[in-house]
C-alpha positions in Angstrom: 0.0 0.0 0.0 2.0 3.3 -0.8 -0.6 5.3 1.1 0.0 3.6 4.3 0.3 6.0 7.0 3.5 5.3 9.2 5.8 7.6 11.4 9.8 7.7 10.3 12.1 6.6 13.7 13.3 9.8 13.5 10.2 12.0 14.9 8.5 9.5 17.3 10.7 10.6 20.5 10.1 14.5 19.7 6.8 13.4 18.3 5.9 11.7 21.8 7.7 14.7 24.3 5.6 17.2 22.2 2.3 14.9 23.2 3.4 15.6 26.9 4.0 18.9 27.2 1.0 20.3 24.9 -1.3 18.0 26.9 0.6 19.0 30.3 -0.2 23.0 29.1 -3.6 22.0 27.8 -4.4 20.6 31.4 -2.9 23.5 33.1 -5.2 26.0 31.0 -8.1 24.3 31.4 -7.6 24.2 35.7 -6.5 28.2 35.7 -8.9 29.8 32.7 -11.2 27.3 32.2 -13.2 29.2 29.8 -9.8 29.1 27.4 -9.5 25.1 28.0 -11.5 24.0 24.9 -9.5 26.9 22.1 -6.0 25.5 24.1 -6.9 21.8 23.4 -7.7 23.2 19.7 -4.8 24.8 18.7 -2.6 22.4 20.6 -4.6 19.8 18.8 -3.2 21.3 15.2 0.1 22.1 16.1 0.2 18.6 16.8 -1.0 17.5 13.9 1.4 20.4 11.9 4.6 18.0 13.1 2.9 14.9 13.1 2.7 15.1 9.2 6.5 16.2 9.4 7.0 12.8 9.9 5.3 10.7 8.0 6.6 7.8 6.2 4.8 6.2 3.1 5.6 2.5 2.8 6.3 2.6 -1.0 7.9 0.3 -3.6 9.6 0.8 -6.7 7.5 -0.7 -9.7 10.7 -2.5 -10.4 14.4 -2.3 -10.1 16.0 -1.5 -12.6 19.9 -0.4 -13.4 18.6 1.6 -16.3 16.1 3.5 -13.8 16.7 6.7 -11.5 13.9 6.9 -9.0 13.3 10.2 -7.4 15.3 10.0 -4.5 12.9 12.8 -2.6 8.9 14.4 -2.8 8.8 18.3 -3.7 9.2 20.0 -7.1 11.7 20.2 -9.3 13.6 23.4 -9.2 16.9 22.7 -10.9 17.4 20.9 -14.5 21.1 22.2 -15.9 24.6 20.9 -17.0 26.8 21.8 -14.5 30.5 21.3 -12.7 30.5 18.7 -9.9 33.4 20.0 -8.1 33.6 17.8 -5.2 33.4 14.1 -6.3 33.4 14.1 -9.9 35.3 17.4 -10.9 34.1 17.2 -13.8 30.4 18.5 -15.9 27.3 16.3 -14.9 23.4 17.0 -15.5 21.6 18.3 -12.0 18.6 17.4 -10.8 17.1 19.3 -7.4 14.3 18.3 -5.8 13.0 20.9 -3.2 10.9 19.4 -0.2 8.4 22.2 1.2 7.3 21.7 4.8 4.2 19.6 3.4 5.9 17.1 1.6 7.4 13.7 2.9 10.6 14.0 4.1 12.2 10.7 4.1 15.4 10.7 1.4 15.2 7.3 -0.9 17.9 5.8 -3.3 17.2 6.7 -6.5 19.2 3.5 -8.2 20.5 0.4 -5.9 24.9 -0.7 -6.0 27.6 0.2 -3.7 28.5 3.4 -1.5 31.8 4.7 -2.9 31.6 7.9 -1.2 29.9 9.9 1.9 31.1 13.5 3.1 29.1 15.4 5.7 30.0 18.6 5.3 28.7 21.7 7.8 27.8 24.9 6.6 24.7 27.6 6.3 21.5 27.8 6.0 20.4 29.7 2.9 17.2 29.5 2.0 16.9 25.9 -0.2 16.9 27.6 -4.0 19.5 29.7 -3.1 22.3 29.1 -6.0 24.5 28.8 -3.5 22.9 26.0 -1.2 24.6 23.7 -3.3 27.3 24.5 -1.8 27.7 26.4 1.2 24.6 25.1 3.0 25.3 22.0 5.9 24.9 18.9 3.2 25.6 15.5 3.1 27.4 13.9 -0.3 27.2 10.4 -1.0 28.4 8.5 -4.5 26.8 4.7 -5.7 27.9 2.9 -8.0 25.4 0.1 -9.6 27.9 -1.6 -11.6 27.7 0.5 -14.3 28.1 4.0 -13.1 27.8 6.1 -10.4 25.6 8.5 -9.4 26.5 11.8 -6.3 23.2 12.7 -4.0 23.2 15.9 -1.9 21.1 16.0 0.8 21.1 20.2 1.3 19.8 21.8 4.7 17.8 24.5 4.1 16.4 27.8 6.1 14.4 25.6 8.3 16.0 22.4 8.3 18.6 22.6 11.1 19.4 18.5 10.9 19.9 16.0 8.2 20.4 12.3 9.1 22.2 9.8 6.7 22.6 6.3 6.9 24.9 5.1 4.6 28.2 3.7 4.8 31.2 3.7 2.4 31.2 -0.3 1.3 27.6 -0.6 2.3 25.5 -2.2 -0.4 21.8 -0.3 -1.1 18.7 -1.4 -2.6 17.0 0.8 -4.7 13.8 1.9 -2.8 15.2 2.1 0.2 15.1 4.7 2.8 18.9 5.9 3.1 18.1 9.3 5.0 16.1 12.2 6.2 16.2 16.1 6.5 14.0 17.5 9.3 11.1 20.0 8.1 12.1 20.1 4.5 15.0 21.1 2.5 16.6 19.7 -0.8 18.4 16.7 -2.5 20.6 17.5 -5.1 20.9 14.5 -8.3 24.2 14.5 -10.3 23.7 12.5 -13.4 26.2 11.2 -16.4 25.4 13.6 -19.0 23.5 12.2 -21.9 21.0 10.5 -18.7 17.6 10.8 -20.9 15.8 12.8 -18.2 11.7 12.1 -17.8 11.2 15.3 -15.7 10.6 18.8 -16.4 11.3 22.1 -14.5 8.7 23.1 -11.8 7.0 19.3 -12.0 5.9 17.7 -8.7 7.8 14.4 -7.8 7.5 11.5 -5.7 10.3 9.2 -4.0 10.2 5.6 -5.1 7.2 6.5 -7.6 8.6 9.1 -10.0 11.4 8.4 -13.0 13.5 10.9 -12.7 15.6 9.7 -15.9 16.9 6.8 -17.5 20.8 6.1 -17.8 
């Protein structure tokens, strides 16, 4: 079912602290101004709900792996399609793909082809908003390289104005699956593709995108 409703590991501690303390202050407001208890439970009620879909983590499969196939590795738009220089891993000119992630859209990071981690950087940094030019590379961001055999492709998970924490998973040597979760970036941000030119590319600029569903582009 790709529209099952789960909770990602990595909000159910804040997810169940923030239960606590709103119902603690709900409780509290309800005994002191009891004629305010019922708007307090309301709003505390939505601002629960606000995170709770922060967090939320569609159990989705890939229609079929596939070497050939890039899945979108993230949901959000598409807000970068261009030939650029890869200056980090590559050094050298590869196609980009960005995907940004509003504060509505899932947030768990997926790989977008399965092989072997060759390369993972964390590297710390700003926090310009996502489409800044310059996210790409002065934001906090993780790098990480996989190979399927064939060749490789670089994600960049990019912090943005309101994400203040990405998570990662990977290890260099680790073999992936494509599908599977391999990270997250609290409250939205963006993930950055680097492609082999001449990838035949199945997106277009400004399109809406979903991890694990959408083909990004075919090597």
């Amino acid at each position: 079912m790709n529209t099952l409703f789960r909770i990602h590991s990595e909000g159910r501690q804040l997810l169940l602290v923030l239960l606590i303390v709103l119902g603690l202050v709900t409780a509290v407001v309800f005994w002191q101004l009891p004629s305010w208890g019922w708007l307090a439970a309301a709003i505390s009620l939505i601002f629960y709900l606000v995170i709770l879909q922060f967090f939320r983590n569609p159990l989705r499969v890939v229609p079929q792996e596939d070497d050939t196939i890039i899945y979108a590795p993230a949901d959000g738009k598409v807000v970068v399609i261009e030939e650029t220089e890869e200056t980090e891993y590559f050094k050298d000119k590869r196609l980009q793909v960005s995907i940004f992630m509003s504060p509505v859209n899932v947030h768990v990071n997926r790989n977008p082809i399965g092989g072997k981690v060759k390369y993972n950087a964390y590297h710390p940094g700003k926090y310009l908003v996502a489409w800044h030019p310059k996210s790409s590379t002065e934001n906090e961001r993780t790098t990480v390289v996989i190979d399927n055999g064939n060749t490789e492709i670089l994600l960049r998970q990019i912090a943005g104005a309101l994400a203040k924490r990405i998570k990662n998973y990977l290890k260099v040597g680790q073999s992936v699956r494509q599908g599977e979760d391999f990270g997250f970036i609290k409250f939205g941000s963006r993930v950055d593709l680097f492609l082999p030119l001449g990838t035949k590319l199945e997106v277009e600029l400004n399109q809406k995108v979903k991890g694990n569903k959408t083909i990004i582009g075919r090597l």
